[in-house]
Backbone as a ProteinNet text record, in pm:
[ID]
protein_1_A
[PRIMARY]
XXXXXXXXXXXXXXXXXXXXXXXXXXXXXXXXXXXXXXXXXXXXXXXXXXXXXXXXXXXXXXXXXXXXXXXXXXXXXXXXXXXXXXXXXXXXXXXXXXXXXXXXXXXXXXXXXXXXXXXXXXXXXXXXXXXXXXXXXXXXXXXXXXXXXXXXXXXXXXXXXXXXXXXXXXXXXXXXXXXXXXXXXXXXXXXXXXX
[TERTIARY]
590.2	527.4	600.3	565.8	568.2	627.2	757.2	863.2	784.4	757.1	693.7	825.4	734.4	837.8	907.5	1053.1	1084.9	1136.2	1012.9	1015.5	884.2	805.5	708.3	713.2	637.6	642.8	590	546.5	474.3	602.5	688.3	784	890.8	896.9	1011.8	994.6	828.7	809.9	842.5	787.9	774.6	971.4	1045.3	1211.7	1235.4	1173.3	1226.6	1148	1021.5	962.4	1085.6	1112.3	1195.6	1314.9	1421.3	1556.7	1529.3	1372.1	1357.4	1356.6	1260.8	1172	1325.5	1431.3	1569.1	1702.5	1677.3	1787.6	1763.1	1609.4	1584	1575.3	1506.2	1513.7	1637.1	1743.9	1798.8	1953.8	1976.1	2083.8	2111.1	1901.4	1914.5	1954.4	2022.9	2085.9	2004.8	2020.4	1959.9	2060.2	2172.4	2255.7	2224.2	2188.6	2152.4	2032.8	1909.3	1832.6	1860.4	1903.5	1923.5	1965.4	2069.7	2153.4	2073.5	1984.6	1863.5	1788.1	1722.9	1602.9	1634.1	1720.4	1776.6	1749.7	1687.4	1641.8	1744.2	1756.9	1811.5	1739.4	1854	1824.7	1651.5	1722.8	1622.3	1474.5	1468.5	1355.8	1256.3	1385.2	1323.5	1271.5	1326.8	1279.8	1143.2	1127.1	998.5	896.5	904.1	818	793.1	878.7	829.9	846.6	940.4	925.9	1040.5	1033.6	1196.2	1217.6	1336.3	1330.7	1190.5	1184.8	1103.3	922.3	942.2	781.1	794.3	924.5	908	899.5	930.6	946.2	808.1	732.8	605.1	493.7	583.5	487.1	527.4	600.7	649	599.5	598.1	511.1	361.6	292.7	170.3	158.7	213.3	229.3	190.3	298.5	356.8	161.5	158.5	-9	-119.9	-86.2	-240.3	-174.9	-77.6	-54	-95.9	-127.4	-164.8	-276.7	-402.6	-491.9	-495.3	-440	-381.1	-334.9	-170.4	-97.9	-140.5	-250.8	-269.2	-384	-500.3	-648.5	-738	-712.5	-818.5	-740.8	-613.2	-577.7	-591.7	-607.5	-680.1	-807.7	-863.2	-1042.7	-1057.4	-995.9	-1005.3	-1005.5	-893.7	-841.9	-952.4	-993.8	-1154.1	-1264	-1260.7	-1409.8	-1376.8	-1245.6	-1251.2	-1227.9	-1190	-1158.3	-1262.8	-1371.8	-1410.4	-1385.6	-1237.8	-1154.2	-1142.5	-1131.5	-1104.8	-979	-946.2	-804.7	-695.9	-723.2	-621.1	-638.2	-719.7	-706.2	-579.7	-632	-561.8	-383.6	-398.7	-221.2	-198	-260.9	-203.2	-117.8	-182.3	-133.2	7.8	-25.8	111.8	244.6	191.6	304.5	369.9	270.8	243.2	403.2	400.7	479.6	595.3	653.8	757.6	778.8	776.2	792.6	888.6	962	1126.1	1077.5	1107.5	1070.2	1190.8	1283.8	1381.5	1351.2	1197	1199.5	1135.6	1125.2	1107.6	1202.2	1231	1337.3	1249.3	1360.5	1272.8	1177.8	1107.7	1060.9	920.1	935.1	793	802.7	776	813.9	755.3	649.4	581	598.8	675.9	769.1	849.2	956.2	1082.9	1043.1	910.2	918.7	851.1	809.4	761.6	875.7	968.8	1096.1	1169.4	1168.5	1284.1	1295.9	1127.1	1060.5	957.7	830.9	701.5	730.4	791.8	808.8	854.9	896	946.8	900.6	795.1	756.3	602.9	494.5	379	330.9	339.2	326.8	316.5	459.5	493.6	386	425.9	329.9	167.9	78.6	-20.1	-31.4	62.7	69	77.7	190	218	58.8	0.2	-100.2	-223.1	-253.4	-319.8	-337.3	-134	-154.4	-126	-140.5	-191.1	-286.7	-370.5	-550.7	-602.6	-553.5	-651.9	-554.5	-448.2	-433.1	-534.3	-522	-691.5	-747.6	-841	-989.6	-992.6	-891.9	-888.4	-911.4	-851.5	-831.4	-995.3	-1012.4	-1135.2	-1269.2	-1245.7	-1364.8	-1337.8	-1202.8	-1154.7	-1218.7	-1188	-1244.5	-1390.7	-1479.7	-1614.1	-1669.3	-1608.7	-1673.9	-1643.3	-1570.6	-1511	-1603.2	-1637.6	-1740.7	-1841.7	-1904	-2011.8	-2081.6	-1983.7	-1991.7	-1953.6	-1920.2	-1887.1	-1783.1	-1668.6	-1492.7	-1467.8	-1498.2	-1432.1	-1503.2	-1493.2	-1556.4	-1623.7	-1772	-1813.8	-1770.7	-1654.3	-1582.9	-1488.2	-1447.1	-1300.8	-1360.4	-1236.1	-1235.8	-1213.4	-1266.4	-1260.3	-1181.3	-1160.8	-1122.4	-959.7	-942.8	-831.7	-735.3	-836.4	-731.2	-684.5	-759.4	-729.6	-606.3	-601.8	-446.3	-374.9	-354.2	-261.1	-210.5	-273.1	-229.5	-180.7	-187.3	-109.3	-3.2	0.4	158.3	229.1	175.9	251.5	266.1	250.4	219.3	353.3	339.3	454.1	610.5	562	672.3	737.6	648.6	728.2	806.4	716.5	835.5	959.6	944.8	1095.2	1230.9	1181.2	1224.2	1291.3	1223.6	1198.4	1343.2	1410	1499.8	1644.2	1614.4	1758.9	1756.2	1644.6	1604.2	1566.2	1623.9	1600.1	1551.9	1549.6	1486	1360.3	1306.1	1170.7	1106.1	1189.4	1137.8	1092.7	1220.1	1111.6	1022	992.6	886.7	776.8	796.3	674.1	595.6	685.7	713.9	609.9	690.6	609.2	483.2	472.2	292.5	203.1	238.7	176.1	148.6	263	205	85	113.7	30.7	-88.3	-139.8	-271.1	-334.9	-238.4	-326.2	-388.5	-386.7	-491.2	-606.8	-685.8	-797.3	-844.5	-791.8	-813.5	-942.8
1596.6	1671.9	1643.7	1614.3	1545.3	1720.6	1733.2	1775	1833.6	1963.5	2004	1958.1	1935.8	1929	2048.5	2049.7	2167.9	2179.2	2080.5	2124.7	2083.4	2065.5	2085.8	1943.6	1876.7	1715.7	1716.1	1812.9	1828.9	1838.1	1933	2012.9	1898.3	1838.9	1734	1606.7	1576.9	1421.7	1493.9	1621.1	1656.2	1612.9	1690.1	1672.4	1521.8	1445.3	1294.7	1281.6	1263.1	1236.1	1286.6	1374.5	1493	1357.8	1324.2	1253	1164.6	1078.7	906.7	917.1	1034.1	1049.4	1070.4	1123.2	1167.7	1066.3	1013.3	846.6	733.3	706.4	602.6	536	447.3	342	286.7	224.9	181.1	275.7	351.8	438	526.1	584.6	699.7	604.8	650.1	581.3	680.4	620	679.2	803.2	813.1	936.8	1006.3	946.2	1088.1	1148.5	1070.4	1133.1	1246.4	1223.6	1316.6	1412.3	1381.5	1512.6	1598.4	1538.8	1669.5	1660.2	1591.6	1625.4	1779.5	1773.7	1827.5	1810.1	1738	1645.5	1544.2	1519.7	1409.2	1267	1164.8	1015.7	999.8	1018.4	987.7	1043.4	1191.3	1249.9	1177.5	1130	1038.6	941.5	858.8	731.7	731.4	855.3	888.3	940.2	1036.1	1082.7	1004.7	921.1	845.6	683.6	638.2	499.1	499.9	355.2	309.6	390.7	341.3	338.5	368.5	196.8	193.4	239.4	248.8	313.5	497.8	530.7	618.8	663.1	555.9	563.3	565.9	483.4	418.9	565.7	622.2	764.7	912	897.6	971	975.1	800.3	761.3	802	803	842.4	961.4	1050.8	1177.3	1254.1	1176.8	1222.6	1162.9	1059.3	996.9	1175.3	1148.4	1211.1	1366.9	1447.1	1546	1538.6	1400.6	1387.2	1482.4	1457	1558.9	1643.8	1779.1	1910.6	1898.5	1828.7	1918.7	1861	1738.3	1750.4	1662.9	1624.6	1577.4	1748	1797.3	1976	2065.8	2077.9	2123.8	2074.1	1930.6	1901.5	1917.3	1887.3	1896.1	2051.4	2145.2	2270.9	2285.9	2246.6	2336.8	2239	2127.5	2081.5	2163.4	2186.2	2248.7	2437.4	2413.9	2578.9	2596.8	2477.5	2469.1	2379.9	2278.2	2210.7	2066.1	2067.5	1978.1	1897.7	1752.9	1619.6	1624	1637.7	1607.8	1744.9	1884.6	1917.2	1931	1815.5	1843	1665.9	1609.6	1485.7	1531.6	1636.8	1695.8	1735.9	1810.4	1866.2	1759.8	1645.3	1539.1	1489.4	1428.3	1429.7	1543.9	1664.9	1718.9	1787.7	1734.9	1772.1	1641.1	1522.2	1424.7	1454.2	1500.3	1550.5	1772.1	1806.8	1933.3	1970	2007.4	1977.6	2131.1	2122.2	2201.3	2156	2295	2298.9	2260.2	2284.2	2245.2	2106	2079.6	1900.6	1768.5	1640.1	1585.8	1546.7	1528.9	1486.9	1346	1320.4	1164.8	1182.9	1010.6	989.1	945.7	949.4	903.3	741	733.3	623.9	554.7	578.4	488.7	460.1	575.7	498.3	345.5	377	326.1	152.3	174.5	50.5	-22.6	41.4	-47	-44.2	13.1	-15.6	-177.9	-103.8	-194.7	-280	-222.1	-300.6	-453.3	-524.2	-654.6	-756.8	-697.7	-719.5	-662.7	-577.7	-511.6	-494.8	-578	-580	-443.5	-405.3	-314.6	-125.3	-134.6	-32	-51	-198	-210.1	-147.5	-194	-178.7	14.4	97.9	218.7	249.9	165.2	239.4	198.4	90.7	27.3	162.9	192	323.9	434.4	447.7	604	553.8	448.7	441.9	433.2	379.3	370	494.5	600.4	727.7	814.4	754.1	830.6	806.7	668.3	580.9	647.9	660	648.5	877	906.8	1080.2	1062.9	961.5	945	880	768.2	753.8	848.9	898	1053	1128.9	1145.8	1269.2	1187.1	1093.5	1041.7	1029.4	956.4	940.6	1108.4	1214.2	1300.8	1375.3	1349.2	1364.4	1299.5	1200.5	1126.9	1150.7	1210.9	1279.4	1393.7	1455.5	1638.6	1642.5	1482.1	1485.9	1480.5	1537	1599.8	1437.2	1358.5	1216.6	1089.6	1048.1	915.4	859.7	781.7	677.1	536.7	523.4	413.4	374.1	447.1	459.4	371.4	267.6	203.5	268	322.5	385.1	349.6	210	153.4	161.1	89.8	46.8	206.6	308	448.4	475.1	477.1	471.7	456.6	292.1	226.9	260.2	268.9	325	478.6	558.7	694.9	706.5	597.8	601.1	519.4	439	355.4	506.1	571.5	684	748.2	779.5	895.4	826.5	696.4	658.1	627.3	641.1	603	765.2	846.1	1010.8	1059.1	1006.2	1024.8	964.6	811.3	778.4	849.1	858.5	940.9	1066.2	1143.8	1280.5	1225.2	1147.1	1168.7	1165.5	1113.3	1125.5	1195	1237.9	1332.6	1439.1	1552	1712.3	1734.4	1692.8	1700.4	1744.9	1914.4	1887.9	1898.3	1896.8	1864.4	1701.6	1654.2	1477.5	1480.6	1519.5	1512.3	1530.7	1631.9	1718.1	1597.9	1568	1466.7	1331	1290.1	1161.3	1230.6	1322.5	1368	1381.6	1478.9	1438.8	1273.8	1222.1	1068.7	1001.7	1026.6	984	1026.1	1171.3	1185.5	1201.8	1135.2	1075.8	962.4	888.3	765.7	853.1	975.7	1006.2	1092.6	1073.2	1123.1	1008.5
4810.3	4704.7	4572.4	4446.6	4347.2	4268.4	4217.3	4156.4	4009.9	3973.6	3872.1	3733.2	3605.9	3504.3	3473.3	3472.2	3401.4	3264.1	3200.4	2998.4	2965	2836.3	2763.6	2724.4	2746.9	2682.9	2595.2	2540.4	2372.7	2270.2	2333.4	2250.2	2228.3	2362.3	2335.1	2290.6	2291.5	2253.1	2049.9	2058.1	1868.6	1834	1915.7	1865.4	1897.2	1979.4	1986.7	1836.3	1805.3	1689.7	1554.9	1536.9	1413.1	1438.6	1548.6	1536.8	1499.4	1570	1503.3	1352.6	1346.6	1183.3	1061.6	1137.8	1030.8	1027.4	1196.7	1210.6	1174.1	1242.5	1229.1	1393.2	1398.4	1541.8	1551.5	1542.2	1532.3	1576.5	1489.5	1457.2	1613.6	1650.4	1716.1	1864.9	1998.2	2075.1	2210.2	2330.5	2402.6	2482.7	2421.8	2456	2355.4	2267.7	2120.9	2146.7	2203.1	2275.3	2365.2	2454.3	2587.2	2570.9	2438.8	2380.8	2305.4	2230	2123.4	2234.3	2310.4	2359.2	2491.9	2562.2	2652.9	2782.9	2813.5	2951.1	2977.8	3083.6	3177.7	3102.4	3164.3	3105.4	3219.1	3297.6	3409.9	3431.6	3373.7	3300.4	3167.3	3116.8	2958.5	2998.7	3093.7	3135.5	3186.7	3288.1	3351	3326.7	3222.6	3153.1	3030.2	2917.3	2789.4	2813.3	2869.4	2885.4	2838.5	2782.7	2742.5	2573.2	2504.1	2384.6	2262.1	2291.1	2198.3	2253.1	2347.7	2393.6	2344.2	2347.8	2322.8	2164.6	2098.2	1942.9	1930.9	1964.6	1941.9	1968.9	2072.2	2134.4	1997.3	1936.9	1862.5	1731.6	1690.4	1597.8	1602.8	1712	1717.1	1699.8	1738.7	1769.5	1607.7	1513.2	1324.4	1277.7	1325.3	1267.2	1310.4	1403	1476	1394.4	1376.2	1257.7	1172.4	1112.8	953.2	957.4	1049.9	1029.9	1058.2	1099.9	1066.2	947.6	926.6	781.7	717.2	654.9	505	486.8	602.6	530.2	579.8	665.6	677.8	572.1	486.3	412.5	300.5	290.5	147.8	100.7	215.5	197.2	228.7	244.9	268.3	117.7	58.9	-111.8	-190	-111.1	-214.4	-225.9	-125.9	-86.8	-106	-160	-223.8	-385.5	-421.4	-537.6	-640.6	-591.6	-634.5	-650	-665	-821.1	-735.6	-767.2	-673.9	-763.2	-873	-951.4	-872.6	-832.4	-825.8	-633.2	-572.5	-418.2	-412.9	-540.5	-528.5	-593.3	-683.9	-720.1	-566.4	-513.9	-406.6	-308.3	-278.9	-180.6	-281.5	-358.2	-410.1	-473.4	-396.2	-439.8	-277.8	-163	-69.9	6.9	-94.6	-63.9	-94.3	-210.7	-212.7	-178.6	-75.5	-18.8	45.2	13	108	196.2	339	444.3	520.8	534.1	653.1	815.1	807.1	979.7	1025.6	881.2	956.4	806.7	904.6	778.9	655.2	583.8	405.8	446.2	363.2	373.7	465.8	482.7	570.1	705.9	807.2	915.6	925.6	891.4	873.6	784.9	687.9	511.6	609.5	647.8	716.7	787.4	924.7	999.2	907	815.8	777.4	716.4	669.5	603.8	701.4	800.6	917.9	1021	1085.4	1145.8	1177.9	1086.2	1062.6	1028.8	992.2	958.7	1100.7	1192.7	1267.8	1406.8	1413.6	1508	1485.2	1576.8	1513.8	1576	1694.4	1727.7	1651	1552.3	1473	1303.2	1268.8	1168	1161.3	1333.4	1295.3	1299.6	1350.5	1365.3	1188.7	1125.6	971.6	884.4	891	820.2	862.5	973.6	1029.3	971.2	937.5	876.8	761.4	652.5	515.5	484	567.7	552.8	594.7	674.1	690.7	509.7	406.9	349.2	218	240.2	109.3	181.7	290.7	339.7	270.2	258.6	195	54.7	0.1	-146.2	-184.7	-119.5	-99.7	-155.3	-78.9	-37.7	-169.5	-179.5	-306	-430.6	-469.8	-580	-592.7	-495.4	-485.3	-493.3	-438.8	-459.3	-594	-673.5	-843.5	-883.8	-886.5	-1007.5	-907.8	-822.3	-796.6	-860.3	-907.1	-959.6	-1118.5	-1152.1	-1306.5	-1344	-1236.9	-1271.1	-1321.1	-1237.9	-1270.8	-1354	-1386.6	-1473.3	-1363.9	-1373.2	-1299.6	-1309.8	-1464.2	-1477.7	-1376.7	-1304.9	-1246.2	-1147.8	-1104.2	-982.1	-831.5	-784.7	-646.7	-513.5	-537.8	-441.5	-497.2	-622.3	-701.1	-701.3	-719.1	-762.4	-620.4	-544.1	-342	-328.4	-368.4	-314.1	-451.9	-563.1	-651.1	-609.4	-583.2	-540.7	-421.7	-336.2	-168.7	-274.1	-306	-374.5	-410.2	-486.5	-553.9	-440.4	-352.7	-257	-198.2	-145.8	-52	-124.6	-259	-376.6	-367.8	-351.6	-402.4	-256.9	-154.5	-30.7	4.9	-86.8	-44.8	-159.9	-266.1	-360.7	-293.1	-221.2	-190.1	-92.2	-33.1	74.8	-43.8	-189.7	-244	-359.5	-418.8	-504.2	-497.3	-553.1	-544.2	-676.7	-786.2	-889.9	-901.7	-936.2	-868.2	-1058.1	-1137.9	-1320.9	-1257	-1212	-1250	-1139.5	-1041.3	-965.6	-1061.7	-1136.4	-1224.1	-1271.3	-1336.1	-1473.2	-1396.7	-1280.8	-1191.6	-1176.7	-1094.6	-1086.7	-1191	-1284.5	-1406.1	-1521.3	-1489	-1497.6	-1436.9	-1302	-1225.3	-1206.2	-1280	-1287.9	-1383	-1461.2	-1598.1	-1589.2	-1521.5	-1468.2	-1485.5	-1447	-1363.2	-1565	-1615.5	-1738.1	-1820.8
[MASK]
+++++++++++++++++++++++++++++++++++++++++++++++++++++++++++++++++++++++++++++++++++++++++++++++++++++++++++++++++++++++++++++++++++++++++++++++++++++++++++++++++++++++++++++++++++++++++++++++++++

């Protein structure tokens, strides 16, 4: 008879996700695992795979969140607010948010300067969760110059990937900067494009 788990593989794949998302692949070791996660080596092995299967499972894990914490909360404050300009402030201020219960930054920035160049596997995961952050920006803009808020001049496609640049520019910022005047200062730059 097959041995019931005694922990939550939700709870612990989220704290393997939180150590990769704050060490890094590299740094985090598979005793540093065992030690935050609180399971046995032999538990980790059996339930996530090796290492990097389990990075890869962790990584998915931070993607498939995106839609909870911030495309149903953006298109929520759209569709209550109107404004494609202040559902599009929201995402970028949404990038720099310093929150005690999860680390600064991006899990998916880290993982693209860590290992995407070198790991096709991790790349096509980071390329994923930058295209569901255009395919939001996308939508936010087309529906602005739908309702008038925005110019029909504006490039749609072009503001997409400029506002994920900024977006992924304010999270790496966000791991050595507490400054939240120049944050101001960067966001308000940045949505003067839409002017």
């Amino acid at each position: 008879m097959a041995r019931t788990k005694e922990f939550d593989e939700d709870a612990v794949l989220l704290k393997a996700m939180h150590l990769f998302w704050e060490q890094g692949y590299e740094k985090t070791s598979i005793q540093d695992l065992v030690s935050h996660l609180g399971i046995h080596k032999g538990s980790l092995y059996d339930t996530y795979g090796d290492k990097h299967t389990l990075y890869i499972k962790a990584l998915k894990r931070y993607i498939e969140s995106f839609e909870q914490k911030v495309i149903r909360p953006v298109k929520r404050h759209m569709a209550d607010t109107g404004s494609a300009k202040e559902a599009i402030r929201m995402m970028l201020e949404m990038a720099v948010l310093l929150n005690e219960e999860i680390p600064v930054g991006c899990f998916a920035v880290n993982t693209a300067v860590e290992l995407a160049k070198h790991d096709s596997e991790c790349r096509e995961y980071v390329l994923l969760s930058w295209s569901r952050v255009e395919q939001l920006l996308h939508e936010l803009i087309v529906e602005g110059q739908q309702s008038g808020e925005l110019s029909m001049s504006l490039n749609v496609e072009w503001l997409s990937h400029y506002f994920n640049n900024a977006i992924i520019g304010l999270r790496v910022m966000a791991k050595g900067i507490t400054d939240r005047e120049k944050f101001n200062q960067i966001i308000e730059m940045n949505m003067s494009v839409l002017e």
